[in-house]
KERONU-899305 format. One record per residue (C-alpha): x, y, z. Coordinates in pm, 1 decimal. Example, Ala and Ser with C-alpha at 12.3 -4.5 7.8 and 13.67 -1.06 7.14 Angstrom:
<rs>
((1230.0,-450.0,780.0))
((1367.0,-106.0,714.0))
</rs>
This chain:
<rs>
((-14648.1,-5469.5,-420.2))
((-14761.9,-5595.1,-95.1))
((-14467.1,-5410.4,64.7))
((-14568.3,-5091.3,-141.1))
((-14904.3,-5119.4,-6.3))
((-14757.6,-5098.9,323.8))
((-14563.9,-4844.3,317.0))
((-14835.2,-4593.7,292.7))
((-14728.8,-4422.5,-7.2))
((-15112.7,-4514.0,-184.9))
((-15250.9,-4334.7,60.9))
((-15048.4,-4007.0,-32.3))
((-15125.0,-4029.9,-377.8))
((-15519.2,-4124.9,-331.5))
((-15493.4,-3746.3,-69.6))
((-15307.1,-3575.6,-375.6))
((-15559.6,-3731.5,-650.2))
((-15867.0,-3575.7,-450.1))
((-15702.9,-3239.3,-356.4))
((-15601.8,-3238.9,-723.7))
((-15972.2,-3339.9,-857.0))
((-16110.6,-3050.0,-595.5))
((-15895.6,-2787.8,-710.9))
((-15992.9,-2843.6,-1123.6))
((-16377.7,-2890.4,-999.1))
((-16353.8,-2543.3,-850.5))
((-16125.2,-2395.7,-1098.0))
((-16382.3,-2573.8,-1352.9))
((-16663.1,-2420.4,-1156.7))
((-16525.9,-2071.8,-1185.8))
((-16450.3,-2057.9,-1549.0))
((-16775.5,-2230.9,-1608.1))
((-16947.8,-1891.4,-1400.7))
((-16705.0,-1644.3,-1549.3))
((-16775.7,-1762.8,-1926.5))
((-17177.6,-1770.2,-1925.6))
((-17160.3,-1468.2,-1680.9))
((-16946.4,-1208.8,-1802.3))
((-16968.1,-1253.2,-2213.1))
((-17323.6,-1102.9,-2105.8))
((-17162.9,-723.6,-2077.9))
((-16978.1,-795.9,-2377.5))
((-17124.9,-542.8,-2690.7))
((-17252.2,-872.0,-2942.0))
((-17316.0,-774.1,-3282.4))
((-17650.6,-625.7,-3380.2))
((-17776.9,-807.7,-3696.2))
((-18074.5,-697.8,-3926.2))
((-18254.9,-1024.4,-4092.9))
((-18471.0,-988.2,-4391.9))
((-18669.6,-1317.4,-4398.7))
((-18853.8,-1452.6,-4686.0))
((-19171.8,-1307.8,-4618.7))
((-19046.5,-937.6,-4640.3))
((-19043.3,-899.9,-4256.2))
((-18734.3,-717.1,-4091.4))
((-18594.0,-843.8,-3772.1))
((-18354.1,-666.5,-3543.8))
((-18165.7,-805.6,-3297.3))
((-17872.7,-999.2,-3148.9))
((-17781.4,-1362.4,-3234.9))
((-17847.3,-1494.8,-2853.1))
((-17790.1,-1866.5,-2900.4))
((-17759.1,-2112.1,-3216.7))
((-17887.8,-2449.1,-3208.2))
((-17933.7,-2765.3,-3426.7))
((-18283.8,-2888.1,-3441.3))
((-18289.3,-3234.4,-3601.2))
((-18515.0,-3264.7,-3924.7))
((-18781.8,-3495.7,-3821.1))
((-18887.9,-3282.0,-3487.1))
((-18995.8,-2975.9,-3720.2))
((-19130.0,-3188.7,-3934.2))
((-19336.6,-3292.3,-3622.9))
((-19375.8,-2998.2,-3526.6))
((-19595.8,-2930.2,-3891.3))
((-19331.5,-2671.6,-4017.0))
((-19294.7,-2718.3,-4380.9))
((-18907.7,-2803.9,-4517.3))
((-18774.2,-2901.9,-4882.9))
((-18760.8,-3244.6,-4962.9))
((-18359.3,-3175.4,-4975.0))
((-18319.7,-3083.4,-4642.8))
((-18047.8,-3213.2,-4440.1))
((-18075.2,-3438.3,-4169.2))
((-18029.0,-3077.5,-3838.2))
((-18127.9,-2739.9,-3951.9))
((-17947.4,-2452.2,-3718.6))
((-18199.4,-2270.7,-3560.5))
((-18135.2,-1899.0,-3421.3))
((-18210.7,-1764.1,-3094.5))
((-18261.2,-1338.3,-3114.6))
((-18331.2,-1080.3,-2842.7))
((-18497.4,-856.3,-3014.8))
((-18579.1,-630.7,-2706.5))
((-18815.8,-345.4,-2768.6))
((-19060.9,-537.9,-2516.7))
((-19356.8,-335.7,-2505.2))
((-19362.8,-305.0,-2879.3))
((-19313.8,-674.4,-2952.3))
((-19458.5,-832.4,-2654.8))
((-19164.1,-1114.9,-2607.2))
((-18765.1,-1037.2,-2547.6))
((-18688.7,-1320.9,-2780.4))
((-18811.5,-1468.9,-3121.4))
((-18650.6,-1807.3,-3302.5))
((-18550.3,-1832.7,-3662.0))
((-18449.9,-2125.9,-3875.1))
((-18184.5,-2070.9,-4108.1))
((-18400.7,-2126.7,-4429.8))
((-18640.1,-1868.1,-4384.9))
((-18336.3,-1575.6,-4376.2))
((-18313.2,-1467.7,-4701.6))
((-17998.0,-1199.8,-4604.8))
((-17871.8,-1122.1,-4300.7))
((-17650.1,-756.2,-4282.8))
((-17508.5,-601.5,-3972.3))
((-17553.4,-204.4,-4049.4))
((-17285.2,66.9,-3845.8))
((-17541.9,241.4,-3735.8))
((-17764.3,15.6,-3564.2))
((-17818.0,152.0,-3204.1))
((-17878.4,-61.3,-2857.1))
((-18030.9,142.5,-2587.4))
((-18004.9,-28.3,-2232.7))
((-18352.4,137.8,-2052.3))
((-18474.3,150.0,-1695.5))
((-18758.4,-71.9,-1817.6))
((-18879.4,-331.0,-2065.8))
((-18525.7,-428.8,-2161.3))
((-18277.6,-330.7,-2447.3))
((-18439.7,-117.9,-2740.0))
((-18267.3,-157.1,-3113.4))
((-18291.4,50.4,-3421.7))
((-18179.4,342.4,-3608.4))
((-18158.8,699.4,-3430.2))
((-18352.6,927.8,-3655.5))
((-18327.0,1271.5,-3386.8))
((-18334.3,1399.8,-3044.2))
((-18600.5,1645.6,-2886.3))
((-18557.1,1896.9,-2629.8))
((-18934.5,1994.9,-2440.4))
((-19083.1,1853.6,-2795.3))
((-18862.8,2056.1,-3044.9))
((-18641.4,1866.4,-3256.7))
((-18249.1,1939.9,-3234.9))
((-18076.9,2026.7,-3535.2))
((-17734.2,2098.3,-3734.4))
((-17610.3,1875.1,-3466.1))
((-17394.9,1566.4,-3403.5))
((-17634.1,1338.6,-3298.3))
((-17465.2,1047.4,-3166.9))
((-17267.3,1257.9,-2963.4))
((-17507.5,1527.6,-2832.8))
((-17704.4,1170.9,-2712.5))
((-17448.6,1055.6,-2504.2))
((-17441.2,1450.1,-2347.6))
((-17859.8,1460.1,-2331.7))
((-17773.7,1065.5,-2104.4))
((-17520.4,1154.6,-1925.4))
((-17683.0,1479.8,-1819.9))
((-17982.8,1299.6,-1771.6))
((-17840.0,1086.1,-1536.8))
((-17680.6,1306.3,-1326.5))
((-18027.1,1502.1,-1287.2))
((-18121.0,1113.1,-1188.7))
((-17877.4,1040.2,-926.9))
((-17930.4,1382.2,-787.2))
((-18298.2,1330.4,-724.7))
((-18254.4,944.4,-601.8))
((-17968.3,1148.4,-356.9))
((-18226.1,1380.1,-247.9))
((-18495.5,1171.0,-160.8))
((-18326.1,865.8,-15.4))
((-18110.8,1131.2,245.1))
((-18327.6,1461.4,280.3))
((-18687.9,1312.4,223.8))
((-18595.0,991.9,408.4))
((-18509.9,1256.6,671.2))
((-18775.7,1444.9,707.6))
((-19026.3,1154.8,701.0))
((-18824.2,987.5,962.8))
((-18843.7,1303.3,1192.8))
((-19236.1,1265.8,1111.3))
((-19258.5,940.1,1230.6))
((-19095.4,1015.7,1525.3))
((-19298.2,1278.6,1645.1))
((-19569.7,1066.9,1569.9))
((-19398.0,809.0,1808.5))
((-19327.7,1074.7,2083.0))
((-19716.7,1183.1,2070.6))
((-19843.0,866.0,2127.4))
((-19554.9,737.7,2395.5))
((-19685.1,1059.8,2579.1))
((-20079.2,1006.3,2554.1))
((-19994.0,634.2,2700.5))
((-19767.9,786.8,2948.7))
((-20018.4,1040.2,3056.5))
((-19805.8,1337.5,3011.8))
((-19955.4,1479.4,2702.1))
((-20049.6,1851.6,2765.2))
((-20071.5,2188.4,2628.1))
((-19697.2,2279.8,2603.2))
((-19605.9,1965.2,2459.9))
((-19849.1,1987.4,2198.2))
((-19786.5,2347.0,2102.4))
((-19436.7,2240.1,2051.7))
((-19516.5,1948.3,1841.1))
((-19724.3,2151.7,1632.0))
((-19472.0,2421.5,1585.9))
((-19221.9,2135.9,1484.8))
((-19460.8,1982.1,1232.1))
((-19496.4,2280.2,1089.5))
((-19113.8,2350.3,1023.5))
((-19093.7,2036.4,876.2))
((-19385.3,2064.7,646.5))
((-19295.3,2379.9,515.4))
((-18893.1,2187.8,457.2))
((-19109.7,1900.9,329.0))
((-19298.8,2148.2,63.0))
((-18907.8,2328.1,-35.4))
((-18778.5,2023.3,-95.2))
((-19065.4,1919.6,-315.4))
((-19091.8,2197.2,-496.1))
((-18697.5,2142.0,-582.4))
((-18783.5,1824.5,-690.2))
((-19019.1,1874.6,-898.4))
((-18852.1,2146.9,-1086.9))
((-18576.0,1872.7,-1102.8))
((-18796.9,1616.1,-1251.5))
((-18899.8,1869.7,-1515.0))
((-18581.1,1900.8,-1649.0))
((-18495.7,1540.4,-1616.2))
((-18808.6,1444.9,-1850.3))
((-18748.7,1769.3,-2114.0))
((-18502.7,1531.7,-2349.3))
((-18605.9,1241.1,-2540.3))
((-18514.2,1054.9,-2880.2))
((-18669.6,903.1,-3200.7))
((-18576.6,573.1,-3281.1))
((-18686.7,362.5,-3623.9))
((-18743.4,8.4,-3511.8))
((-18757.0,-297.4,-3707.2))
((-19121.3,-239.7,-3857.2))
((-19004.8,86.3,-3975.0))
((-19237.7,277.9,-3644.4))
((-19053.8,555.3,-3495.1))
((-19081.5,508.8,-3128.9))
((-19012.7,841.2,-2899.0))
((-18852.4,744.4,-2583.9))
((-18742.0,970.5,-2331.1))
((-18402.7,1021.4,-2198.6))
((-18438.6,975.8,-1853.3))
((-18557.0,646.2,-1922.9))
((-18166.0,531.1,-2053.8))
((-17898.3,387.3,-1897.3))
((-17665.8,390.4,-2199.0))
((-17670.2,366.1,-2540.8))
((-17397.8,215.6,-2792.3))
((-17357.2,138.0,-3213.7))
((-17161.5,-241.7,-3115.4))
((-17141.0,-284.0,-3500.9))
((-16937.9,38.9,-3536.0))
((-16714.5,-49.9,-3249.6))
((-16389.8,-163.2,-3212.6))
((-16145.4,-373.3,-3029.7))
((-16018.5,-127.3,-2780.0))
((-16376.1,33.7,-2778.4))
((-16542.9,-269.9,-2687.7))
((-16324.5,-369.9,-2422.8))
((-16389.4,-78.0,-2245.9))
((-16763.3,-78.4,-2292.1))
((-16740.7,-432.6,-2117.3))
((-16510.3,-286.1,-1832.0))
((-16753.7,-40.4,-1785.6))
((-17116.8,-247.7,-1746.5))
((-16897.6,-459.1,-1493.6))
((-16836.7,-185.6,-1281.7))
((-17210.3,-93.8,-1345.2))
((-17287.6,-421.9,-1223.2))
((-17105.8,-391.1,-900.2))
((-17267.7,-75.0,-806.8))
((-17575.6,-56.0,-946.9))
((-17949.3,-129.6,-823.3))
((-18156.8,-449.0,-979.0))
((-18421.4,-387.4,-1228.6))
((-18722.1,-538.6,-1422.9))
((-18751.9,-819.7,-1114.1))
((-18348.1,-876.6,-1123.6))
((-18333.9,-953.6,-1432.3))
((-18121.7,-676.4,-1526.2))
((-17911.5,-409.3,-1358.7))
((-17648.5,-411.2,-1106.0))
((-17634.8,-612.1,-761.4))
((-17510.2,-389.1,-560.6))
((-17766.5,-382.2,-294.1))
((-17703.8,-816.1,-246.1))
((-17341.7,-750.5,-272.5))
((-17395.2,-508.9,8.2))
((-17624.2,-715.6,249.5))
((-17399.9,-1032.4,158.6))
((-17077.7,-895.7,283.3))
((-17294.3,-686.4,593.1))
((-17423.6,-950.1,708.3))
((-17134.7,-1208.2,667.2))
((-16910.5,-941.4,865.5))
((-17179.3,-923.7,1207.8))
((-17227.8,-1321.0,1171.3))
((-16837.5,-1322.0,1233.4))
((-16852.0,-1029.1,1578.0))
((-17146.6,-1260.1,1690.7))
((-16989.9,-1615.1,1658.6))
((-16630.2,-1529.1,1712.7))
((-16609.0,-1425.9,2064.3))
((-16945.5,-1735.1,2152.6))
((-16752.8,-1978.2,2001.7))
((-16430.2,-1930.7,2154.2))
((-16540.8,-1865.8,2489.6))
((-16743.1,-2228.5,2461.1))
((-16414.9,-2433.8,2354.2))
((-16215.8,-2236.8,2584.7))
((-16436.2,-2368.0,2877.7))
((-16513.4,-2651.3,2736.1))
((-16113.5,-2730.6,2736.8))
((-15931.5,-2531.8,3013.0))
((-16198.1,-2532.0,3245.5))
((-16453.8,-2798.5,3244.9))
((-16440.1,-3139.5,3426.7))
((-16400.0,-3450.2,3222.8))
((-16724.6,-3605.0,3323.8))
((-17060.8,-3728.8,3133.6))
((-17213.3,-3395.9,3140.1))
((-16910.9,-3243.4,2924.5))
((-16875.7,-3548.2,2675.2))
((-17254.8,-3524.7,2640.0))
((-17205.9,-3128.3,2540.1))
((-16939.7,-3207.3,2279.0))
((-17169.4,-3448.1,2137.9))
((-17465.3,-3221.7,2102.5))
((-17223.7,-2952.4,1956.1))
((-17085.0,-3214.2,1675.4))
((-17461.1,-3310.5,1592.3))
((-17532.3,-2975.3,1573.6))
((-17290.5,-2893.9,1289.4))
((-17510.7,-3184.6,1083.6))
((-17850.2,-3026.4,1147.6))
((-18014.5,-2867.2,816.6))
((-18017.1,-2520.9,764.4))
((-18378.6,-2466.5,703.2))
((-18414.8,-2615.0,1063.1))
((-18219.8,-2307.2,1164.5))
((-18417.1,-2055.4,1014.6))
((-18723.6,-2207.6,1145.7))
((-18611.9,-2189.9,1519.8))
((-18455.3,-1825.9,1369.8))
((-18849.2,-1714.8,1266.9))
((-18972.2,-1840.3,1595.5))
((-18767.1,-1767.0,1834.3))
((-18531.9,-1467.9,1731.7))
((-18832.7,-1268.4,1594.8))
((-19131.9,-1420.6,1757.7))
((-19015.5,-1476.4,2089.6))
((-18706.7,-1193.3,2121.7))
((-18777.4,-939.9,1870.7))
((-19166.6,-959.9,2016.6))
((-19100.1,-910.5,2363.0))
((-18836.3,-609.0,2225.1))
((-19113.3,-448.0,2078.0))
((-19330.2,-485.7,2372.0))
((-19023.2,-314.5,2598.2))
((-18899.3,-39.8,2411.2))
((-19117.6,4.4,2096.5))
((-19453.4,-50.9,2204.9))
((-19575.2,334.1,2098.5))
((-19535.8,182.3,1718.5))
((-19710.1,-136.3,1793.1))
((-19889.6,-336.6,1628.9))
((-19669.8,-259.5,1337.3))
((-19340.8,-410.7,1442.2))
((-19002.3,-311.6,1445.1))
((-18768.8,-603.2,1591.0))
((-19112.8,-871.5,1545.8))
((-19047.0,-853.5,1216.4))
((-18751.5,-1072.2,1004.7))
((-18424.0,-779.9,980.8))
((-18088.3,-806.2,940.8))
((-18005.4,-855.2,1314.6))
((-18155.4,-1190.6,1327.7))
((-18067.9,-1336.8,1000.2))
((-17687.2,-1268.1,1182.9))
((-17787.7,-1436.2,1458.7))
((-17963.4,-1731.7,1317.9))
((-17658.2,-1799.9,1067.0))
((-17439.7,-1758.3,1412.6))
((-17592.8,-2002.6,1553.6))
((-17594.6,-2212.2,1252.8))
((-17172.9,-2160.3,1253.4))
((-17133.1,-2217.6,1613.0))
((-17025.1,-2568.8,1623.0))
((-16782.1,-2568.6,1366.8))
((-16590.9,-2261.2,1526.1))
((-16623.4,-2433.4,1886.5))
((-16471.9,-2763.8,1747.3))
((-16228.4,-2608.2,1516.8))
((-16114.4,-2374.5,1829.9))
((-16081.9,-2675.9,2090.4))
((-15877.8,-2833.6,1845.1))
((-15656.3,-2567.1,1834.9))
((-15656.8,-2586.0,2255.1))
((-15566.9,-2968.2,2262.1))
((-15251.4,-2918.5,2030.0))
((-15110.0,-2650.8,2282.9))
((-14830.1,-2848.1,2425.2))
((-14852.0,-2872.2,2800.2))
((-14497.2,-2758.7,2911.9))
((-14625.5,-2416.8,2813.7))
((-14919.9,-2419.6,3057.4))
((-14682.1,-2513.9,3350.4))
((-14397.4,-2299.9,3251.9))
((-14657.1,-2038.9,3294.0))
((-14801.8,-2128.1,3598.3))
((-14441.4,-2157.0,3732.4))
((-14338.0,-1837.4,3662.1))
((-14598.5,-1706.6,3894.0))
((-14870.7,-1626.5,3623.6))
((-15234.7,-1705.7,3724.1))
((-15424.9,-1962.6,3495.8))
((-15613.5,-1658.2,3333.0))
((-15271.4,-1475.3,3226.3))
((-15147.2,-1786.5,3096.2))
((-15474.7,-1844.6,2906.1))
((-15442.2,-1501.2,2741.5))
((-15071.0,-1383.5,2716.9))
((-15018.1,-1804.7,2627.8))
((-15284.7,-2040.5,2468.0))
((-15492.6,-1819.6,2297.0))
((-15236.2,-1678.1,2105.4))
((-15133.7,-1988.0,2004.1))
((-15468.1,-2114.0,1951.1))
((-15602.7,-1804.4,1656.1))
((-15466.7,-2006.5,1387.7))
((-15739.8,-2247.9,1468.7))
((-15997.0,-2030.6,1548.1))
((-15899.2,-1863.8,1212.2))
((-15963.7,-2183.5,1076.9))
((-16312.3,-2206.0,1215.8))
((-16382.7,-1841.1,1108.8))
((-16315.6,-1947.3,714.6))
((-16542.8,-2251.9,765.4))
((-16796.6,-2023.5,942.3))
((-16771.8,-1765.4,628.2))
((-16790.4,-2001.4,412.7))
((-17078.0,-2191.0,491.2))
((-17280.7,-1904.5,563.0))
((-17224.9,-1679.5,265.5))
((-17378.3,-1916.1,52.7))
((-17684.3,-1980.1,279.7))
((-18021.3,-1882.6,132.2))
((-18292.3,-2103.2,294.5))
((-18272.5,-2006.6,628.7))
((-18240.1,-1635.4,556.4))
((-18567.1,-1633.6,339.7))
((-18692.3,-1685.4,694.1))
((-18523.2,-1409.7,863.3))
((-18502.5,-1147.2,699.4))
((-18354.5,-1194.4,328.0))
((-18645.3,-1005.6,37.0))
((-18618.3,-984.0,-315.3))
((-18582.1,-606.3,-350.5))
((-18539.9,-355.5,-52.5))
((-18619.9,42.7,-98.5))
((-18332.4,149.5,122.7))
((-17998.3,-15.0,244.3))
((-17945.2,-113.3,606.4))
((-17707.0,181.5,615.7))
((-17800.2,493.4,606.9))
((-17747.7,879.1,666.9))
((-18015.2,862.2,940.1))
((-17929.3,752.1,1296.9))
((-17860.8,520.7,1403.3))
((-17678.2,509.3,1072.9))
((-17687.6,116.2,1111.7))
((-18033.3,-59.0,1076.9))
((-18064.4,-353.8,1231.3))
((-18409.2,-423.6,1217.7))
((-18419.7,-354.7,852.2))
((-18444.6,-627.7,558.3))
((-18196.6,-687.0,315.6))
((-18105.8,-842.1,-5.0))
((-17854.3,-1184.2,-106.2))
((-17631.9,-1285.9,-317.5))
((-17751.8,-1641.3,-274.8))
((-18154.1,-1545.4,-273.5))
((-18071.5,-1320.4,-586.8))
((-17894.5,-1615.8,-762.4))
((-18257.8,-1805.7,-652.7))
((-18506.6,-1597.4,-755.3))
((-18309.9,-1505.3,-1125.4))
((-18300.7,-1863.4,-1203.1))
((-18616.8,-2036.4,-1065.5))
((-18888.0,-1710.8,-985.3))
((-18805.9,-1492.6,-1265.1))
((-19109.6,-1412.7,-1526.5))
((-18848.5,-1380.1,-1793.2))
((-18583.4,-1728.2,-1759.4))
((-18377.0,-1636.4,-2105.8))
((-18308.0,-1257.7,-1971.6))
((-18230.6,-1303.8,-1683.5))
((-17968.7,-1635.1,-1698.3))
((-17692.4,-1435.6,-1790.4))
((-17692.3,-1183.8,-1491.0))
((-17773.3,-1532.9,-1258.2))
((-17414.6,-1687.7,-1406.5))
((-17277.9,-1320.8,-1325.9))
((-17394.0,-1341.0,-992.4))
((-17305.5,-1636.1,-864.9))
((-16942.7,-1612.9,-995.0))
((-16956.8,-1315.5,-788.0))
((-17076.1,-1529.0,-513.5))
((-16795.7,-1775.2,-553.3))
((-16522.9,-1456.3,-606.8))
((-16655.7,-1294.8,-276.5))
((-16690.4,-1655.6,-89.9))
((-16275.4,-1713.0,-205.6))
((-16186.5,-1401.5,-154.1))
((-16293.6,-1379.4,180.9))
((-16121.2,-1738.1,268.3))
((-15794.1,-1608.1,150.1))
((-15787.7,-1330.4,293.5))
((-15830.5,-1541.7,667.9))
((-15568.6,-1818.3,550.4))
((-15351.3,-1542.8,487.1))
((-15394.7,-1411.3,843.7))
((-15399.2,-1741.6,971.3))
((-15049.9,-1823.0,814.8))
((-14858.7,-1500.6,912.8))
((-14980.2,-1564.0,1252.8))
((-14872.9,-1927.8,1249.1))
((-14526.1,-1858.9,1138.1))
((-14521.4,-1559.1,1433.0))
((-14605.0,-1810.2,1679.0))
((-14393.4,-2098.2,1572.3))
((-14158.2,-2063.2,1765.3))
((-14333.5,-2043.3,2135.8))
((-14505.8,-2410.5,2056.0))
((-14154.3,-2566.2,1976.7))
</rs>
C-alpha cells in the first residue's frame, strides 16, 4: 500500500476523479438549462376546465404540484373528510392579461369537475400582455367582417402580411428616420460649434437654413409614407371567444403568431418549436424581457466580448513579453509580477467602480470637453457606452493573459534564442520570426480564460454601460457605422433582471433558463473554437521547440 502510495498513481486518479466530476457538473449544468429552457417553445396542450361552480377556465397546465392535506386545511379551504393525505394542485397560464388581471391562476384537483382539450382552441402570442386563448369566431378587414372564407388560414395570411407591413416600418424608421434626425442633430452641433467659434455669419446660416429645409420636407415624405403604412398595418383584426364566453377584438398587428397546439401533430409541432427558437435568436425583448427574442444581448454579448479581446490581446502580450525578454531580474520586476497576480484576485465590482470613475468620469469627460464640447452638458463619451465596458472588462482580463503569456515565454527552450542570435538575427527578429510563434498557444490559452471570465460578467458592466433595453444597436447604417459611445444590452444582465427584477417571476423563468443556456452555449462555443486554434497551432510548431 505504502509503496502504492508512493508511486504516485493516487494522485492520477484523485486529477481524473475531479476532471471527471467537472465534466458531469457542466454537462449536468447544460441539460439542467436546456430542459427548463427550451420545453418553453414547445406547443403544450391547451386544456378547457369546467370546475364545480360552472366557471370555464382556459389555459395550459404550467406546473403540477402536491400540496399536503393539513396546509389547505390551514389555509381554511374546505376538503372531504376522505381526503387523502397530498392533493395535486394545478398551475395554469391562462394569459389574456388585461382581461383577467394575473398570467396564472391555481386549481386543486377536486374542484375540476371535467377537463377536455378541444381542436380548435387557439393561442395567440401578442406584442403585449402575453399569450391570448380561445376560440376564433372571425376576422375583420377596416371593421367589415370576412366571409365564405377559410379562416384559420386567411389568419395566418392577415399575420404574416401584417408583419411584413411591421418590419417594413421598424426598417424605415430605425435607418431613414434615424437618418434624418441624426443629420438634424448635427446641424444643430455645427451651429453652435460655429457661434462658440465666432464664425457664425450670414452665408453660413442661409445654408443651414436651406439644408433644414430639405430635410424637413424628406422628414414630412417619409412621414406621410408612414403613416399611410400604419393605416394599413392596423386595417385587420380578429374576434376571439375567451373563457367567459366575451368576444374580445384584437388587432392583427398586435400578433406575433398564432397556433391550434391541440390540433397539431408530431412533425407539426416540432417545427413550430424549431421555429420560436430561431425567433428567439433574432428577435427583440418584450413586456420587460419577459418574453420575446434576445437578440439585441446576444448581439452586445458577442460585440463586446470580440473588442475586450483587440484591447487585451496586444496589452497583455506586450507586458509578458517585457516583462520576460527584456526586463532586469531585480525587486522592481518581482514586485510587478506580484501586483499583476493580485490583480487577477481583485473583485469585479471593484473594476467597474474604477471603470465608472475613471474611464467615463475622468477619460470620457475630458473627451467630451476636447472634441464634443458643442453637445455639452449632455454627454457623449461622459456617459457609460460600449467602449468602456470593453475597456474596464480588459483591464479586468489583463493579468490572466500577461501570466498565461509569460508562461508560454519561460517554456521556450533557450537553444532557440541563441541559435537565433547566432545566425546573425537581432534579438527583435528572433523575438518575432522565433518566440512568439512559439509562445500563441499560450497566449491562446490566456485569450479563452480572458473570454471566459468576461462573458459572464454582469456587475461591473451595470456600471459601464450594460441597460436593460436599448432603442437602437451599437451598429448601425449611420456613420460611423460602429457606436462606441452607445449602451448596450447582456446576456448576463438579461439573465439578472428576468430572474430577480422582473414584475412577472412565473413568465418570465422559462425565457431566463433559455437564456442562460445560451450564455453557457456561446461561453463554450467560443472556448472551443480558441482550443481548436490553439491545438492546430501547437502541433504546427512542435517541431521548432524539439
Amino acid at each position: 500500500m505504502r509503496r502504492w502510495f508512493h508511486s504516485g498513481r493516487p494522485w492520477i486518479w484523485l486529477s481524473a476523479g475531479a476532471v471527471t466530476i467537472s465534466l458531469l457538473a457542466l454537462l449536468g449544468l447544460i441539460v439542467l438549462l436546456a430542459g427548463q429552457g427550451m420545453r418553453y417553445f414547445w406547443p403544450h396542450s391547451v386544456y378547457e376546465f369546467e370546475l364545480n361552480n360552472g366557471q370555464r377556465i382556459i389555459g395550459e397546465r404550467y406546473a403540477i404540484n402536491q400540496i399536503p392535506r393539513q396546509q389547505l386545511l390551514d389555509a381554511g379551504i374546505k376538503l372531504a373528510p376522505d381526503a387523502p393525505t397530498t392533493l395535486p394542485r394545478y398551475l395554469i397560464k391562462t394569459g389574456n392579461r388585461e382581461w383577467q388581471n394575473q398570467d396564472f391562476i391555481t386549481l386543486l384537483a377536486q374542484d375540476i369537475r371535467h377537463t377536455r382539450k378541444p381542436k380548435d382552441l387557439l393561442v395567440l402570442e401578442r406584442e403585449h400582455n402575453g399569450n391570448a386563448y380561445g376560440y376564433l369566431v372571425g376576422l375583420l378587414e377596416n371593421g367589415q367582417p370576412l366571409v365564405g372564407r377559410q379562416v384559420v388560414r386567411d389568419l395566418q395570411s392577415s399575420i404574416a402580411r401584417t408583419r411584413g407591413l411591421t418590419q417594413k416600418i421598424a426598417h424605415l424608421r430605425q435607418h431613414q428616420l434615424s437618418a434624418i434626425s441624426a443629420q438634424f442633430e448635427k446641424m444643430r452641433l455645427s451651429q453652435r460649434q460655429a457661434e462658440m467659434n465666432g464664425t457664425w455669419n450670414d452665408r453660413l446660416q442661409a445654408q443651414i437654413r436651406a439644408e433644414r429645409l430639405e430635410l424637413e420636407r424628406k422628414h414630412q415624405q417619409l412621414m406621410i409614407r408612414l403613416e399611410a403604412l400604419e393605416h394599413d398595418q392596423k386595417s385587420d383584426s380578429l374576434l376571439l371567444r375567451d373563457m367567459n364566453g366575451v368576444q374580445r377584438e384584437i388587432p392583427v398587428y398586435e400578433i406575433h403568431d398564432a397556433w391550434m397546439p391541440n390540433a397539431m401533430s408530431t412533425g407539426d409541432k416540432v417545427r413550430h418549436w424549431a421555429k420560436q427558437i430561431k425567433k428567439f435568436m433574432v428577435d427583440n425583448p418584450r413586456e420587460s424581457n419577459t418574453e420575446g427574442g434576445v437578440f439585441p444581448a446576444l448581439f452586445g454579448t458577442m460585440l463586446m466580448v470580440i473588442l475586450m479581446s483587440v484591447i487585451v490581446m496586444p496589452l497583455g502580450v506586450i507586458a509578458a513579453v517585457y516583462l520576460h525578454e527584456y526586463a532586469r531580474k531585480n525587486w522592481f520586476t518581482r514586485l510587478i509580477r506580484i501586483a499583476v497576480v493580485n490583480l487577477a484576485g481583485v473583485p469585479s465590482i471593484v473594476y467597474g467602480i474604477f471603470g465608472l470613475g475613471f474611464f467615463v468620469y475622468v477619460l470620457g469627460g475630458s473627451i467630451d470637453q476636447l472634441f464634443f464640447s458643442e453637445a455639452l452638458p449632455n454627454p457623449t463619451f461622459g456617459t457609460p457606452g460600449l467602449l468602456w465596458a470593453s475597456l474596464t472588462l480588459a483591464l479586468l482580463t489583463l493579468p490572466v493573459v500577461i501570466v498565461s503569456t509569460e508562461e508560454g515565454l519561460a517554456r521556450i527552450p533557450a537553444s532557440l534564442r541563441q541559435g537565433s542570435l547566432a545566425l546573425g538575427a537581432t534579438k527583435a527578429e528572433t523575438l518575432r520570426r522565433v518566440v512568439l510563434p512559439l509562445a500563441v498557444p499560450a497566449m491562446l490559452t490566456g485569450l479563452i480564460l480572458a473570454i471566459a471570465r468576461a462573458a459572464g460578467e454582469t456587475a461591473p458592466l451595470m456600471l459601464v454601460g450594460v441597460v436593460k433595453s436599448v432603442p437602437e444597436l451599437p451598429i448601425d447604417a449611420v456613420f460611423p457605422y460602429l457606436h462606441l459611445d452607445r449602451k448596450f444590452m447582456h446576456l448576463g444582465f438579461q439573465v439578472y433582471d428576468g430572474a430577480l427584477q422582473s414584475p412577472n417571476v412565473e413568465a418570465a423563468r422559462p425565457l431566463v433558463f433559455a437564456t442562460a443556456f445560451l450564455l453557457v452555449t456561446l461561453v463554450v462555443g467560443l472556448n472551443l473554437a480558441a482550443m481548436s486554434i490553439r491545438h492546430y497551432l501547437r502541433e504546427k510548431y512542435r517541431a521548432l521547440s524539439l
